[in-house]
Phi, psi and omega in degrees: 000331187272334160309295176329299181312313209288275161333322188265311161340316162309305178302325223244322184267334190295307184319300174271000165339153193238010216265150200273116170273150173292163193273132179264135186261144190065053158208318174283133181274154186263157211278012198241300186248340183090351184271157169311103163298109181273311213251138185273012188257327206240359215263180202214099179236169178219137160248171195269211219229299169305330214105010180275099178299139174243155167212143172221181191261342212211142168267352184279323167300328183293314188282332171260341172274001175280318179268355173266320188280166145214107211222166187265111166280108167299300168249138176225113170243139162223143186308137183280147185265354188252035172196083199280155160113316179278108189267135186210165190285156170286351176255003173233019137350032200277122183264129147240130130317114163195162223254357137323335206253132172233094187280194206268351172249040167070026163232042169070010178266191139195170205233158183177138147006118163307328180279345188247074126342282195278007161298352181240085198259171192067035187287114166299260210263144129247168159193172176272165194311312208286315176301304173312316185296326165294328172306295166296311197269357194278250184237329182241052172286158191259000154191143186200142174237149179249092162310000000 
């Protein structure tokens, strides 16, 4: 019996975990567009507050599927681009635009370190998380999807 008790307790904190799973690339689909997520350069995930894992192929997918759901985010990571593979917070973040970038829904975007920054030259547009969200979402953004 105390196994049982032991085991389901187990189950119960592993469940609500707020810890971010890795993305398996060429197998997870993003929780937005549907596509195989490929590339360790662009991809983007969120857990909720419960524990509900997101994965996406794109942060412009994350960024758009965020203002469409409405759920309490625990977690937001998006792949750093001067380091793929390597996941950092929208708060330690700098998003650039730049028409160089050919991320995977076509909008040019990618994430990088506040501090490597100048890792990226010839930077159109930069911005902060908050900043980034006014950017995509407002009516004459240069991309947007309607599910």
């Amino acid at each position: 019996m105390k196994k049982i008790i032991y085991l389901l307790i187990l189950i119960i904190s592993v469940s609500c975990s707020n810890e971010p799973e890795p993305i398996n690339y060429g197998a997870d689909a993003c929780d937005f567009c549907e596509m195989t997520i490929v590339s360790s350069a662009f991809s983007a995930q969120a857990v909720s507050t419960k524990g509900k894992q997101f994965k996406y192929d794109a942060i412009e997918c994350m960024v758009n599927d965020l203002h469409q759901i409405d759920v309490d985010m625990a977690v937001l990571r998006v792949a750093d681009y001067a380091h793929p593979g390597t996941m950092i917070s929208v708060k330690d973040a700098v998003f650039v635009v730049n028409d160089s970038i050919k991320s995977p829904m076509g909008a040019n975007l990618a994430a990088v370190k506040k501090n490597e920054r100048k890792s990226l030259i010839n930077t159109e547009s930069t911005f902060d998380w908050e900043g980034l969200k006014v950017h995509f979402l407002r009516n004459d953004s240069v991309y947007t999807i309607n599910r």
